[in-house]
Structure formats: structure tokens, C-alpha cells
C-alpha positions in Angstrom: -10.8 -48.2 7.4 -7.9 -50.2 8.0 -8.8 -54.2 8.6 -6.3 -54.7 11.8 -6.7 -58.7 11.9 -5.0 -58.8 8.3 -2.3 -56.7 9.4 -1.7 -58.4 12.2 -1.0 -61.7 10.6 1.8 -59.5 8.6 3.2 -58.4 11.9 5.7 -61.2 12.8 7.6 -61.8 9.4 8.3 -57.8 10.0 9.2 -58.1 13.4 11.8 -61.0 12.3 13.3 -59.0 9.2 13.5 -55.9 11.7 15.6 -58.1 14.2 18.0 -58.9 11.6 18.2 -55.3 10.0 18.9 -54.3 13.8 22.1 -57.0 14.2 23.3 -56.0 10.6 23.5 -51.9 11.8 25.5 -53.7 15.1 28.4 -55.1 12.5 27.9 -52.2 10.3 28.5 -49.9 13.3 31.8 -51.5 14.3 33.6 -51.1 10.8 31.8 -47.2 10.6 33.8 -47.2 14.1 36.9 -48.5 12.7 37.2 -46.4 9.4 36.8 -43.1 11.2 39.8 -43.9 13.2 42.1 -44.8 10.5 40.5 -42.0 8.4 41.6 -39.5 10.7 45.3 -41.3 10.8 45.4 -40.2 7.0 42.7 -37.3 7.3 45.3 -34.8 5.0 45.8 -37.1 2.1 42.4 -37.9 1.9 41.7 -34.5 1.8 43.9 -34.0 -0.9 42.4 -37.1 -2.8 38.7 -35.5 -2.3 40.2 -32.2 -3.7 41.6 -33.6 -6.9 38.9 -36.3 -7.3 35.8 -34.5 -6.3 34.3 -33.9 -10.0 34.8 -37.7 -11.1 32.5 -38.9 -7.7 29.3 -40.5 -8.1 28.9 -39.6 -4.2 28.9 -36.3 -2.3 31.6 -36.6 0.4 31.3 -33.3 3.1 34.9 -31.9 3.9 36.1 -32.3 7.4 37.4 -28.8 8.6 38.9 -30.4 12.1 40.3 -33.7 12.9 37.7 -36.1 12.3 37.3 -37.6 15.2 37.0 -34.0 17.5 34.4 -34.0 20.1 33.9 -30.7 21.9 32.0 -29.7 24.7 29.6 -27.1 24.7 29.4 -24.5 27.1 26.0 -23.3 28.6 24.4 -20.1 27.5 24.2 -17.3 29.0 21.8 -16.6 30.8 20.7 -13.3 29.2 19.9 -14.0 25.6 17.1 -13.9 22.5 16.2 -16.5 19.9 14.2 -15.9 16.8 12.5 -18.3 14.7 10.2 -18.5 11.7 7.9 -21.2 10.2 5.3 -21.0 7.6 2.2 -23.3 6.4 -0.5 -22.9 4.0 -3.9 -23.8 2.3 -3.3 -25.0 -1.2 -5.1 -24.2 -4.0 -7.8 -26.3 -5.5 -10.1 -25.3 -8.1 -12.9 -27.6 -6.2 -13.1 -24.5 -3.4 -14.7 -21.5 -3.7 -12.2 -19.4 -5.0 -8.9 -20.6 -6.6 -6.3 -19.0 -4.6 -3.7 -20.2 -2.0 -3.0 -18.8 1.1 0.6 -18.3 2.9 0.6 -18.2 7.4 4.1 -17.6 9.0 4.8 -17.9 12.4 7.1 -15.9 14.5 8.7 -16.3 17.7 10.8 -13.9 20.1 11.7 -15.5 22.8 14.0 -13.1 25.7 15.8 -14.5 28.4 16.9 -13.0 31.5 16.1 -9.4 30.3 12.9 -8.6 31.5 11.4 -8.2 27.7 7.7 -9.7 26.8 7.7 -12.6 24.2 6.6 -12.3 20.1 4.1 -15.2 19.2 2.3 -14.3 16.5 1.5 -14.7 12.8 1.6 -13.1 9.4 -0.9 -14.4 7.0 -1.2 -13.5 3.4 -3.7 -14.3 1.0 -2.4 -14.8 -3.3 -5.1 -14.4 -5.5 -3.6 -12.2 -8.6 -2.8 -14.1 -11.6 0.7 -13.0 -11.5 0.5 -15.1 -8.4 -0.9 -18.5 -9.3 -0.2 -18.5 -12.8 3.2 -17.3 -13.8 5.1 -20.0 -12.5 3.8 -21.9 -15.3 5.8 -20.5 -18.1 9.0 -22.4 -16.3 6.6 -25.7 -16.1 5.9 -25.5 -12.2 2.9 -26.3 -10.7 1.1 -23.6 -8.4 1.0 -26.1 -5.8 5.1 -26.0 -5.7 5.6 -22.3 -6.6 3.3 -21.4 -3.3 5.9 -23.7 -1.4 9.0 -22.4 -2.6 7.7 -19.1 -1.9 6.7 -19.8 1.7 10.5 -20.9 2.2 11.2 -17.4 1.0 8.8 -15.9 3.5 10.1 -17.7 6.7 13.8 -16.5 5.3 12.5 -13.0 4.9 10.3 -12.9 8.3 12.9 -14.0 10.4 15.7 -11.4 9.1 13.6 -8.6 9.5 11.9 -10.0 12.8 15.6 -10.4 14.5 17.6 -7.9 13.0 14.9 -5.2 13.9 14.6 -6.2 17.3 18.6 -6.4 17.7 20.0 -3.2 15.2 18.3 0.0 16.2 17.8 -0.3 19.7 21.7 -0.5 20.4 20.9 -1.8 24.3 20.1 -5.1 22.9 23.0 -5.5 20.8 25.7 -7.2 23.0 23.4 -9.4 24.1 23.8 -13.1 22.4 21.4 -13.8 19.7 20.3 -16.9 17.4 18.1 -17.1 14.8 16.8 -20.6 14.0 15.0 -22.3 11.0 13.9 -26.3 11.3 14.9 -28.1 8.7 18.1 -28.0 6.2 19.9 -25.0 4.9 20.6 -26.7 1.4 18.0 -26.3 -1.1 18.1 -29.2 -3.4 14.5 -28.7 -4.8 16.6 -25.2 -6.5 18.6 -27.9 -8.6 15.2 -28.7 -10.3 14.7 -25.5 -11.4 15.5 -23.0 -14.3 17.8 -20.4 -13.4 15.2 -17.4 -13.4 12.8 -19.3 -11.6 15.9 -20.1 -9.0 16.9 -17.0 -8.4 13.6 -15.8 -7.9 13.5 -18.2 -4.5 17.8 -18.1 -3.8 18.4 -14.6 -3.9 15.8 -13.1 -1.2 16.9 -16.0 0.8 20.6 -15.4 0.4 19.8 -11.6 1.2 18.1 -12.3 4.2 21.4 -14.4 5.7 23.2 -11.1 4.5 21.0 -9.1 6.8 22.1 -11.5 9.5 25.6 -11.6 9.3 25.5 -7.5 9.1 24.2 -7.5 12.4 25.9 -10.5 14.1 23.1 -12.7 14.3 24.3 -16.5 13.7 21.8 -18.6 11.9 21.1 -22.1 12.2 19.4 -24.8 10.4 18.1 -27.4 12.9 17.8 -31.0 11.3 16.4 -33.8 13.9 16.5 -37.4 13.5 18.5 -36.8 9.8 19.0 -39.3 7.1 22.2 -38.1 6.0 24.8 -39.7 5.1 27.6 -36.7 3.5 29.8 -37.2 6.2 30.4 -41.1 6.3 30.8 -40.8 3.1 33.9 -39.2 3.4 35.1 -42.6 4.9 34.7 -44.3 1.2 38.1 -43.0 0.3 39.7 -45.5 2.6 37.3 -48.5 0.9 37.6 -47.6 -2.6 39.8 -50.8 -4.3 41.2 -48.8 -7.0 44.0 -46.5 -7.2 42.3 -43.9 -7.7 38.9 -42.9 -6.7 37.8 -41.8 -10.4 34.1 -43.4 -10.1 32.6 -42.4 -13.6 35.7 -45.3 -14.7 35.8 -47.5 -12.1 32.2 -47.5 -11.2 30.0 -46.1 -14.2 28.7 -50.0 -14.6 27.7 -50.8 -11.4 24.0 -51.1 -10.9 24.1 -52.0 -7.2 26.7 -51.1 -4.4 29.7 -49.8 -5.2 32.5 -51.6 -3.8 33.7 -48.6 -1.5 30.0 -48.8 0.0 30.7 -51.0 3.0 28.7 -49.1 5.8 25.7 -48.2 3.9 23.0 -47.5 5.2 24.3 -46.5 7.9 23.9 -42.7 8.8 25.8 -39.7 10.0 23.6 -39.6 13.1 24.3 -43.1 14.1 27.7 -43.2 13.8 28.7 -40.1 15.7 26.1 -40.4 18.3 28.3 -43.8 19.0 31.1 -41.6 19.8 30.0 -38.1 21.0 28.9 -37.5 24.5 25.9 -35.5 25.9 26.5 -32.0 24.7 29.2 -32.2 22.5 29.6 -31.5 19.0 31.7 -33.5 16.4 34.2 -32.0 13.9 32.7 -28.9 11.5 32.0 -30.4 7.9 31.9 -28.5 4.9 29.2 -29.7 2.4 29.6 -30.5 -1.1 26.4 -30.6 -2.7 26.1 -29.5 -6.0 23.5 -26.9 -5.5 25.6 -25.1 -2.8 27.6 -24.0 -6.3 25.6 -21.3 -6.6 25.2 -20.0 -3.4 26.8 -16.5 -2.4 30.4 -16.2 -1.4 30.2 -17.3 2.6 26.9 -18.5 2.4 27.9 -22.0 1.4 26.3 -24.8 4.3 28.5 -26.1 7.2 27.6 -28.2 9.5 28.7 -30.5 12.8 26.8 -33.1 14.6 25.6 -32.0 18.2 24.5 -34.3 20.9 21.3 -32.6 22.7 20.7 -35.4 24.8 18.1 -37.0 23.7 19.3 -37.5 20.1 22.2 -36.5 18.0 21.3 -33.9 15.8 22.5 -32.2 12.9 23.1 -28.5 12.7 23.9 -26.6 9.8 25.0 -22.7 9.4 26.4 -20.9 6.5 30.9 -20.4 6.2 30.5 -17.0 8.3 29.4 -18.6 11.1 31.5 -21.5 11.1 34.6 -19.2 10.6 33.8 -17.5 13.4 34.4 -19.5 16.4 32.6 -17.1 18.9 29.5 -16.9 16.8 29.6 -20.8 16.3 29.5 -21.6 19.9 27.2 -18.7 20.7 25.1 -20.5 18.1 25.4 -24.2 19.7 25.2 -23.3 23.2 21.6 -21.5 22.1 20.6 -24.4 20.4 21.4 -26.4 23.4 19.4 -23.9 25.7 16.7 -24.4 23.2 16.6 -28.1 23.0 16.4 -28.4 27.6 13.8 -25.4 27.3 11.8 -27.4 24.6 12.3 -30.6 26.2 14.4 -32.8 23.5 13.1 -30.2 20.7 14.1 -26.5 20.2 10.9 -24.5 22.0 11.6 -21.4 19.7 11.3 -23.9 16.6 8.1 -26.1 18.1 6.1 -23.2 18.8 6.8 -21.3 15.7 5.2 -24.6 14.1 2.2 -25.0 16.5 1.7 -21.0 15.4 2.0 -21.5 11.8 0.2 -24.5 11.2 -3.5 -23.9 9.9 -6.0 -26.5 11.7 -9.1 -27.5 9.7 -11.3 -25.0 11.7 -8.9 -22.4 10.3 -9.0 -23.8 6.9 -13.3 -23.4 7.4 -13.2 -20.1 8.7 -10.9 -19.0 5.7 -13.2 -20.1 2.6 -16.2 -18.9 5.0 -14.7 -15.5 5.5 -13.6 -15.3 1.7 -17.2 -16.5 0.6 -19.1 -13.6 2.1 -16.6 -11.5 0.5 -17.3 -12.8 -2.5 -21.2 -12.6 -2.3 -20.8 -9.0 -0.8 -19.2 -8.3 -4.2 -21.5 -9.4 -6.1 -21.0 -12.6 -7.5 -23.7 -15.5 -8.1 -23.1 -19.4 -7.4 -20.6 -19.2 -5.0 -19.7 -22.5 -3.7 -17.6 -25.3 -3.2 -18.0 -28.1 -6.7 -20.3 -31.2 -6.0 -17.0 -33.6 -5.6 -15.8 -31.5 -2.4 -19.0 -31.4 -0.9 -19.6 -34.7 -1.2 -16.6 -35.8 -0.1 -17.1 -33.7 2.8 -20.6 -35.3 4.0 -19.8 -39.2 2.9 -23.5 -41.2 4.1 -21.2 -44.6 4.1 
């Protein structure tokens, strides 16, 4: 229970270090502003710098593939089109239940415009309970708890693929007809960096496979990130700032504990910055990324990404190199994200309502362990209950 007349008295010294903060992003803004303009005066020699430089960096500077100042328009969809989505949740697993096992719960969506086609809204649940399951990502050191969430990224890969390039391959009527497939959240997987390489592959490759699947049948793929954090494609802008001759950071900067002298707009995001500069559906210049873990991704798979104005933020979107190579699948892909974010009202509808579908509510969660308790007694087997610290937990007489 949270006591609100002590928090209160901590309001105003937050409200005064928030008004600062707030005038500091201002001035921070204006030499963001600034740098981009005289970054894209020397945009191919900075290029060039990145290219020779990019394994002494301490920072991960995205690659502009466009002038980096481009803002585009995006045209509206067509009206006759289909968008495909996938999101997944899940009940961990705790030996204080009934049973120690997890449980996995995609959602789909198939939404069809202009064509006269009835909607998919449904889910897949499945239910891990094998030892092979819940114990054999221990011998790389990873807890159950994250192996059931790497492989529910898998999943929503894997359901989505199949979901869209079913519905679009063997019925060759709906072919021609434009088509996205969209995933919330980031298309770079930095939690794979943590990993060991068997493990790894065991989550990148079906993942990698499904994308495959996609670009066989023409289906562009896109990564919807809203209200992001990051900051890849200012950083590009540090080239101008860096005080040395060269940008050779593990010299010039290996010693320095706080800012480095090149950080002169920090913390100031990618979001910010372009959505000073980018109208009401548009989309900035295409980036290619450079994190590390993209190393390792298939050939063409590597992310890409632009900044798109939606309206009522500037978000980012990432796809993998086919799609941004191919300008007709890249704008089939943003003006179907566009569609999406009206339809949804500021959010993607195909991406919101895959959520609501996935998500398992605490009723869900009840019915689950009830359901998988008289399965267990129908078996056979005695005690069958939750442990004392649950229950109680569950009935506090406080």
C-alpha cells in the first residue's frame, strides 16, 4: 500500500529537476538539428570514416543508405489488402503450483481489407511439460524461465510465416494482392549475444527460416518499435564531434569513465530528433544497423530500419536488407503500417489485437492449473496442490 502523503512531499523537487531536464533536451535539440545538416554536407566521407573505423568504436553508429536528411511521403494503401500478425505470452513455471511446467499462448491475426474475406482471431496454446523441455536448457546455464521466452519469440516467428504465407501461396487469387506481416517490437535480438552458439542457433535459425518463408512469397516483414529509446542513428552524427583525427576510440577514449567528448547530444534519441524534422507521414532516410549480433544473421536478413511519422508519434520501423532493397516492397510495407496505425488509432490494430489475444488474464491462469489439476487426480496422483507459500499468499487475512 503505497503512503501518498509521503510521496507527495517528494513531488515538487521532481517537478523542478523535470523542468530543467525539459530546457536541457530544448538546447540539446538545436545542436542534434545542427549536426544533421552539416553531416549530410560531408555524409560520403563520414561514411568512409565509419567504414574504416567501425571495429575500433566503443559506439554502434547505423549506416545511412540515403541522404541523411531525406523525408519522404508515404502513399496510402490500397484499398484491397491483408495484414498478418503474431504475439505470444505465457504462464511461467514455478515449482510452488501444482505441476512444474510452463505454458506458451500465441495470438494470430488475419485481418482482409476490401476483399470480402472473414477475419483470423484466434490462439494457439501449448502446454511444455517433458523434461527435454524445462530442463535442457540448463546444460548452457539458462534458466527455464528464459529458455520458455526465447522460445515463445520462436513461436510468434514460426506462427506468423506459416499463418501468412499459407493464406497468400496456394490460393494463387490472393497473391497480387499487397500483403504485410507485422511483429511489435525489434527485429534485432541482443539477448542471442548472451548465449552459447548451440543454444543460439537453436532460437536464430527457425527465426531466420521463417523470414525465408516470407521473402519466398513476397510478404514484407516489419518490426514495429513505438515510443523507442534508440539512439543508433544520432550516433552517426559523433563523427562530426569527435576532437581527434581519427575516430580510433579504444586509443582515444579507452580511459574515459564518463562522456566521451564526441557525446554532445546524449541523451537525446533517434525519435526526438527526426520527429523535429519529419512531417505527418513521412519516413526519414533507410539506416542500416550495425549491432554486433546482426553478424550472424543470414545473408539479407541483416535489420534496416527508417523512422516513420504515424501521426501521433514517430516511430521506428525495422525490416530485414530484402525488403529495404526492394523499393516496391518497402513502401508496400510503410503504407500498411500507416493503414494500420489510422485503423488502430495511433497503434497498429493487427499488432494490439494480437496482444489482447495472446495475453493470459488471471482467470485464464486459474482455469489452467484447475484444468491441469483434475487431470492430474484423474491419473492418479495423491496431494495435488499448490505449496503452503502460494496459498497463502493468495488468501493474505492482513
Amino acid at each position: 500500500m503505497l503512503d501518498l502523503a509521503k510521496l507527495a512531499r517528494q513531488m515538487p523537487n521532481m517537478g523542478q529537476q523535470m523542468q530543467k531536464e525539459a530546457l536541457a533536451s530544448v538546447e540539446r535539440l538545436k545542436l542534434a538539428q545542427s549536426l544533421l545538416i552539416d553531416t549530410e554536407k560531408n555524409l560520403d566521407t563520414l561514411i568512409k570514416t565509419q567504414e574504416e573505423w567501425l571495429d575500433r568504436l566503443i559506439f554502434t553508429p547505423a549506416t545511412p543508405l540515403e541522404p541523411i536528411t531525406t523525408c519522404i511521403d508515404i502513399e496510402s494503401a490500397p484499398v484491397s489488402h491483408s495484414v498478418f500478425s503474431a504475439d505470444g505470452s505465457q504462464i511461467a513455471p514455478s515449482h510452488h503450483e501444482i505441476a512444474y511446467c510452463y505454458l506458451i499462448n500465441i495470438g494470430r491475426i488475419m485481418l482482409h481489407y476490401g476483399q470480402n474475406f472473414h477475419p483470423l482471431l484466434d490462439t494457439l496454446p501449448e502446454i511444455y511439460y517433458k523434461n527435454e523441455d524445462l530442463y535442457a536448457s540448463r546444460k548452457w546455464g539458462i534458466r527455464t524461465e528464459e529458455w520458455m521466452s526465447y522460445k515463445r519469440t520462436v513461436a510468434e516467428a514460426e506462427v506468423l510465416a506459416e499463418m501468412a504465407c499459407t493464406w497468400v501461396n496456394p490460393p494463387g487469387a490472393h497473391f497480387n494482392i499487397p500483403n504485410l506481416a507485422m511483429t511489435d517490437g525489434s527485429l534485432i535480438y541482443w539477448f542471442l549475444d548472451t548465449l552459447p552458439i548451440e543454444a543460439r542457433e537453436q532460437v536464430l535459425n527457425p527465426i531466420l527460416q521463417s523470414w525465408e518463408q516470407l521473402r519466398a512469397t513476397n510478404i514484407p516483414i516489419v518490426g514495429y518499435v513505438s515510443a523507442s529509446r534508440s539512439m543508433d542513428a544520432i550516433n552517426f552524427l559523433r563523427f562530426l564531434t569527435c576532437p581527434y583525427d581519427t575516430p580510433n576510440c579504444v586509443v582515444n577514449c579507452s580511459d574515459v569513465i564518463d562522456k566521451t567528448p564526441c557525446q554532445k547530444v546524449e541523451p537525446l534519441r533517434d525519435a526526438t530528433l527526426w520527429g523535429s524534422i519529419l512531417k505527418p507521414r513521412q519516413r526519414s532516410a533507410i539506416f542500416r544497423s550495425n549491432s554486433r549480433i546482426l553478424d550472424i544473421y543470414w545473408e539479407k536478413q541483416r535489420t534496416h530500419f527508417c523512422y516513420l511519422h504515424v501521426g501521433t508519434e514517430v516511430a521506428r520501423v525495422e525490416f530485414p536488407e530484402w525488403v529495404a532493397e526492394n523499393s516496391t516492397l518497402l513502401n508496400q510495407a510503410l503504407s500498411l503500417t500507416l493503414t494500420q496505425v489510422d485503423k488502430g488509432f495511433g497503434y497498429p490494430v493487427a499488432l494490439a489485437e494480437a496482444h489482447n489475444l495472446a495475453v493470459v488474464k488471471g482467470i485464464d491462469r486459474s482455469r489452467f492449473f484447475a484444468l491441469l489439476e483434475e487431470q492430474m487426480i484423474k491419473a492418479g496422483l495423491r496431494n495435488v496442490g499448490t505449496s503452503y507459500k502460494e496459498a497463502r499468499k493468495r488468501g493474505s487475512i492482513a
